[in-house]
BALOBA-1460 file (C-alpha; in Angstrom, 3 decimals):
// residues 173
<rec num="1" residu="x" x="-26.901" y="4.119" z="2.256"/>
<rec num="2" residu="x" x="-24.098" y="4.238" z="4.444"/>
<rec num="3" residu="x" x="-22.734" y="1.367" z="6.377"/>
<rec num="4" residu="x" x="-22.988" y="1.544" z="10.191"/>
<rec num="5" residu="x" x="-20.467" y="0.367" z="12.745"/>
<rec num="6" residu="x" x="-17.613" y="1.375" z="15.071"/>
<rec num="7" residu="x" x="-13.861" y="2.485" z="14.146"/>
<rec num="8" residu="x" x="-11.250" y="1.076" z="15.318"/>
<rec num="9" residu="x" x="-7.877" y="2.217" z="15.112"/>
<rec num="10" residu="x" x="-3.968" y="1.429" z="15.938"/>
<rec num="11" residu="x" x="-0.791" y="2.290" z="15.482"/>
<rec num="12" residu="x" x="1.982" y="0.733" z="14.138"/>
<rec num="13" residu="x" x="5.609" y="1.725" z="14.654"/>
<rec num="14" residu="x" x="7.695" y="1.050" z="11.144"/>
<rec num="15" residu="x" x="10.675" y="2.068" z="10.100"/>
<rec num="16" residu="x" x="9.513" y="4.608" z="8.273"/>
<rec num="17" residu="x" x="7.688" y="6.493" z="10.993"/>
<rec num="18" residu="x" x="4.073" y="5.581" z="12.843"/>
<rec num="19" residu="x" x="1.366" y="4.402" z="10.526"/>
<rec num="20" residu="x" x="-2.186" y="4.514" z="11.726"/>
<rec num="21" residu="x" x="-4.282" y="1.079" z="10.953"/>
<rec num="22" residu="x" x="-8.173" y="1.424" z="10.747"/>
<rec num="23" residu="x" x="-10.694" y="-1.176" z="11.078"/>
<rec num="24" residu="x" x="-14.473" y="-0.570" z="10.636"/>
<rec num="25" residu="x" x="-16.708" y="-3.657" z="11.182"/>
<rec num="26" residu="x" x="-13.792" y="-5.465" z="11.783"/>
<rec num="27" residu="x" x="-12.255" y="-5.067" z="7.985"/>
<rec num="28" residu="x" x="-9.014" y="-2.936" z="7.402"/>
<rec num="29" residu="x" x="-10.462" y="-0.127" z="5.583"/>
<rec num="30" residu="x" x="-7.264" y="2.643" z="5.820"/>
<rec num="31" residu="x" x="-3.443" y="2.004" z="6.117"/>
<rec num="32" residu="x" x="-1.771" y="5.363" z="6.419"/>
<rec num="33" residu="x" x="1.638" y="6.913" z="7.636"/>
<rec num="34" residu="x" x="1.310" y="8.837" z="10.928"/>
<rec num="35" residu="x" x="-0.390" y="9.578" z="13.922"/>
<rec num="36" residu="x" x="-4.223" y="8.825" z="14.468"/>
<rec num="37" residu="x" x="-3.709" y="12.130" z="16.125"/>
<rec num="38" residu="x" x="-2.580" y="13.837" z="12.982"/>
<rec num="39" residu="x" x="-5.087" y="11.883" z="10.623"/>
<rec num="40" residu="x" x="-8.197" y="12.388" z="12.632"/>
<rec num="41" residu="x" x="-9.839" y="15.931" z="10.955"/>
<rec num="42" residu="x" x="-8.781" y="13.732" z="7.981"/>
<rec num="43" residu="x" x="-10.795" y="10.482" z="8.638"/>
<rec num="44" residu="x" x="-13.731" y="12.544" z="10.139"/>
<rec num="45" residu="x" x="-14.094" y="14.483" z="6.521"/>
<rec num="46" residu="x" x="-13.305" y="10.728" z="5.238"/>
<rec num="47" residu="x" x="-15.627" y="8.590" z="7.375"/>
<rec num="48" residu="x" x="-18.443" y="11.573" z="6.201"/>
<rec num="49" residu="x" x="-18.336" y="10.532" z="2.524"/>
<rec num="50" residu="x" x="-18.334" y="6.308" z="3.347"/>
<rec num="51" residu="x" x="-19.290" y="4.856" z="6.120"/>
<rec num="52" residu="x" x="-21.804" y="6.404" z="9.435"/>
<rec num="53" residu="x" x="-18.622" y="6.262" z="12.093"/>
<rec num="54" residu="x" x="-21.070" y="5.725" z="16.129"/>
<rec num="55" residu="x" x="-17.690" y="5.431" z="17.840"/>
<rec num="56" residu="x" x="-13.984" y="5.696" z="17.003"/>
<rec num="57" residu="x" x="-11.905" y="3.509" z="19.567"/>
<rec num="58" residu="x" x="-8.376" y="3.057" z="19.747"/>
<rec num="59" residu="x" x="-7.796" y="-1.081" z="19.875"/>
<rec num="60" residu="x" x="-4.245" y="-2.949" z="19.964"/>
<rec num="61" residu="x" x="-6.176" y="-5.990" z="20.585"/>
<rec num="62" residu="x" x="-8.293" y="-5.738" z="16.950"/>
<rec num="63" residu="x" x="-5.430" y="-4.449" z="14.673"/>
<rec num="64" residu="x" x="-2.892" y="-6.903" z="16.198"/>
<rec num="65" residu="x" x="-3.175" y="-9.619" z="13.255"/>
<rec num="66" residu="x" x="-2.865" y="-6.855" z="10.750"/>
<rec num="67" residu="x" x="-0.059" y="-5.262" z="12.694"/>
<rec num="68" residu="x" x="2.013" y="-8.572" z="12.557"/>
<rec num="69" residu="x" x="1.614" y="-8.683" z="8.867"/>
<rec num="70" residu="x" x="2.924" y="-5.547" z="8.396"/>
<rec num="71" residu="x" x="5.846" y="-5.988" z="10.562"/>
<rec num="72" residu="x" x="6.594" y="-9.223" z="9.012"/>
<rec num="73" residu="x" x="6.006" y="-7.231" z="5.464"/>
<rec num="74" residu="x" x="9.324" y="-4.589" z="6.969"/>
<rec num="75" residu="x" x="11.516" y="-7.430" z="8.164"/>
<rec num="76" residu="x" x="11.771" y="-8.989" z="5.136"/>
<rec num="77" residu="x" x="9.381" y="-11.898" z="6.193"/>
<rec num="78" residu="x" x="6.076" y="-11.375" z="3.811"/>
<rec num="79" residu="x" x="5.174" y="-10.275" z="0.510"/>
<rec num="80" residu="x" x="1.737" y="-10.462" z="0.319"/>
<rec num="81" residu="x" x="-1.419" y="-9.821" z="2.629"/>
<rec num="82" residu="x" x="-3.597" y="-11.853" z="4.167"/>
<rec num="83" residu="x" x="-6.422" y="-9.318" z="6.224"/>
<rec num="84" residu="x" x="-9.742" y="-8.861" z="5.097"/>
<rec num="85" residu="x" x="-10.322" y="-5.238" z="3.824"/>
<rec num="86" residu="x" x="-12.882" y="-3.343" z="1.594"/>
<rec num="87" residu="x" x="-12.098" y="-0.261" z="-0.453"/>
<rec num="88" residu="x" x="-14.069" y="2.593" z="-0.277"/>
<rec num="89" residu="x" x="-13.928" y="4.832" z="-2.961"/>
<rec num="90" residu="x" x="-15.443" y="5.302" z="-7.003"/>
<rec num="91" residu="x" x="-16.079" y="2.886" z="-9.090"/>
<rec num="92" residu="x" x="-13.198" y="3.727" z="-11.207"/>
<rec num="93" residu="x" x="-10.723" y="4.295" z="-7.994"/>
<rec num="94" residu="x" x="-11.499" y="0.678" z="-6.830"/>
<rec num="95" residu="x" x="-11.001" y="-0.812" z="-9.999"/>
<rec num="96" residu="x" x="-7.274" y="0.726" z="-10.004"/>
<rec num="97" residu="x" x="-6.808" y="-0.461" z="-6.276"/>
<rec num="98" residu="x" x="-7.996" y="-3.853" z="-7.304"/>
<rec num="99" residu="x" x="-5.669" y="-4.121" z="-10.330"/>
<rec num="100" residu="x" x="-2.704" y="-2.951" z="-8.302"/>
<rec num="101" residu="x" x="-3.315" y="-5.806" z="-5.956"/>
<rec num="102" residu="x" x="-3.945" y="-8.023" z="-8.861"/>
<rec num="103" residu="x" x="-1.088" y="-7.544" z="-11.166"/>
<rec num="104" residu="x" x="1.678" y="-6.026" z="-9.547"/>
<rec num="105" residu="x" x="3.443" y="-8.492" z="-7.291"/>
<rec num="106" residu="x" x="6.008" y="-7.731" z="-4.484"/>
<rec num="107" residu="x" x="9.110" y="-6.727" z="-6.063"/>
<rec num="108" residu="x" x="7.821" y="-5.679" z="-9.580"/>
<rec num="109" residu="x" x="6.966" y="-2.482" z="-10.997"/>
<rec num="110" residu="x" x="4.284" y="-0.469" z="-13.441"/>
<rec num="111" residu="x" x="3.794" y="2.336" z="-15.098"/>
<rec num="112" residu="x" x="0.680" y="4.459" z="-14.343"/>
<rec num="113" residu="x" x="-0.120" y="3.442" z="-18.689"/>
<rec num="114" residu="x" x="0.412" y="-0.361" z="-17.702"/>
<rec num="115" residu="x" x="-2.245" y="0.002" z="-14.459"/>
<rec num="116" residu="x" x="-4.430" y="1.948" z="-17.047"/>
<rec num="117" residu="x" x="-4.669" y="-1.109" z="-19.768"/>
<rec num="118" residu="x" x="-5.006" y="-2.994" z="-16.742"/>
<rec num="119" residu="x" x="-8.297" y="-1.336" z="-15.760"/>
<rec num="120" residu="x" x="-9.306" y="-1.229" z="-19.812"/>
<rec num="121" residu="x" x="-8.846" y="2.845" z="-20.035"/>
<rec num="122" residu="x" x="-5.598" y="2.903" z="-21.856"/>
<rec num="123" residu="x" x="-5.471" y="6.373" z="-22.156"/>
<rec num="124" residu="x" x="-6.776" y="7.560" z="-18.379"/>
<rec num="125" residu="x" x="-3.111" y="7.403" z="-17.445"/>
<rec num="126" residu="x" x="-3.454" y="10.587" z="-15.997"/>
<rec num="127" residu="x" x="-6.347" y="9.497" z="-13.834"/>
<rec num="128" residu="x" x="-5.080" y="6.546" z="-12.953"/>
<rec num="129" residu="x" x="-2.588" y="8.495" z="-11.184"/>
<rec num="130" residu="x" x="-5.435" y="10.170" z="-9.242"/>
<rec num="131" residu="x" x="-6.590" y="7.184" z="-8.100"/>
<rec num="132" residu="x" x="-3.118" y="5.907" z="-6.749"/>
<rec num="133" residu="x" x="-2.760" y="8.844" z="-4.919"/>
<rec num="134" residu="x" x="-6.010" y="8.058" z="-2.786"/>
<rec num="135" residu="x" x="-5.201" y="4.411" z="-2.271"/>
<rec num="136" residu="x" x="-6.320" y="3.956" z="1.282"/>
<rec num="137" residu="x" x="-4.913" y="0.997" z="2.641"/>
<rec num="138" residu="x" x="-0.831" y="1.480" z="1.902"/>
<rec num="139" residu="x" x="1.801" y="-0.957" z="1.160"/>
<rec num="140" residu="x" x="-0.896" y="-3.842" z="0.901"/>
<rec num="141" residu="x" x="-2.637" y="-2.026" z="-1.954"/>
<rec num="142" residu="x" x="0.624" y="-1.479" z="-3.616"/>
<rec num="143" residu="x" x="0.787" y="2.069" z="-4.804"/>
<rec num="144" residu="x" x="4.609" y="2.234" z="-4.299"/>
<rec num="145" residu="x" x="5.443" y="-0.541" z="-7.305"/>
<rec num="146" residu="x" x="3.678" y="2.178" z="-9.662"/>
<rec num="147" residu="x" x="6.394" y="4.745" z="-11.259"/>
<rec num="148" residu="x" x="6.519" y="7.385" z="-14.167"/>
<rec num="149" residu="x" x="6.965" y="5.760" z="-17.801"/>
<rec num="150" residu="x" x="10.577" y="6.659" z="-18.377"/>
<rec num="151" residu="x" x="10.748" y="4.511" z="-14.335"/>
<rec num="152" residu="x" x="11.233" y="7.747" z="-12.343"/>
<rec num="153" residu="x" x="9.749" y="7.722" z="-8.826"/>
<rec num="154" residu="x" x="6.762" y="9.873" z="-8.943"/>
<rec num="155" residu="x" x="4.110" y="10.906" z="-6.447"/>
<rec num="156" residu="x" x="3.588" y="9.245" z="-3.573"/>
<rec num="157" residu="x" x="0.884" y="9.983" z="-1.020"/>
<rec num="158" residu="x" x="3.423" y="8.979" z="1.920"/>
<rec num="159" residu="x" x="6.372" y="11.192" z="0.450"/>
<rec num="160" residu="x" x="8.829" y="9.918" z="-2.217"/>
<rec num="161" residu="x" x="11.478" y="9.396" z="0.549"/>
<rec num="162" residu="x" x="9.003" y="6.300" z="1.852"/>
<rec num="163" residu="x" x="8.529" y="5.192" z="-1.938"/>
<rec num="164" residu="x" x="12.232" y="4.771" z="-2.468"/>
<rec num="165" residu="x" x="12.432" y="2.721" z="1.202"/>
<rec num="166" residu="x" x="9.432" y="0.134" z="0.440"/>
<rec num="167" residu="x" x="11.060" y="-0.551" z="-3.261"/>
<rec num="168" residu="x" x="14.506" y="-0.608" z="-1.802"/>
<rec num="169" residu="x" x="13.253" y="-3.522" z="1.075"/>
<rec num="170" residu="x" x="11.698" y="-5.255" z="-2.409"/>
<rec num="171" residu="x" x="14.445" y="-5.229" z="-4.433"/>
<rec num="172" residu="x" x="16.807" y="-6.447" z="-1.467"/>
<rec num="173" residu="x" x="14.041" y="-9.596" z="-0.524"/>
């Protein structure tokens, strides 16, 4: 059964561009870059598959603590997250979100193979890359830090212009 409860949404402005914040029952449950605006056909066709959305309501007030974190997260000032969140998603997918929170701290990377012995499925590489790609809640479930095997930048849900930026502020903190 599906959780009940309202949605509430901000928006963050980031170097990189607007990123939409989402809160349902008061727990970050999606971090992406844009506009609610632009996301919205997108987290209806989401919101049908988790969670029973009564009202979606833009709040500034709600998403404030979470927006200082990730503004503090872009100046240099934080490398890891404090919010409460929950991650929607298979079985499989949230044991790869979990793991990239888990073993992949600020400033370091892995290799889709390394996340994959992480989650004991050393060969599901491939899938593992799946589940990256539908990370919901980005930069504090670190899908950035996770490259190719020969270290290439690869696939990156925000665009691998964004990937580059978020290792580059790493690196330099």
């Amino acid at each position: 059964m599906k959780q009940q409860g309202k949605w509430y949404y901000g928006e963050v402005r980031t170097p990189l561009g607007p990123m939409v914040v989402s809160l349902f029952n008061e727990k970050v449950i999606r971090i992406d870059f844009g506009t609610f605006s632009e996301k919205k056909d997108f987290y209806e066709n989401w919101a049908c598959k988790y969670v029973e959305v009564h009202a979606w309501q833009e709040s500034d007030e709600r998403i404030a603590p979470v927006k200082n974190e990730i503004n503090e997260y872009y100046e240099g000032k934080r490398t890891t997250f404090t919010f409460p969140y929950v991650l929607y998603g298979t079985e499989f997918q949230t044991d790869v979100w979990k793991c990239l929170v888990d073993d992949i701290p600020f400033g370091v990377l892995k290799t889709y193979k390394d996340v994959a012995v992480g989650v004991n499925r050393p060969k599901a590489f491939r899938a593992v890359g799946g589940a990256v790609n539908k990370n919901p809640i980005s930069i504090a479930v670190p899908c950035h830090r996770v490259v190719g095997s020969n270290g290439s930048l690869v696939g990156y849900g925000g665009g691998l212009d964004k990937k580059e930026y978020l290792l580059h502020l790493e690196h330099a903190n």
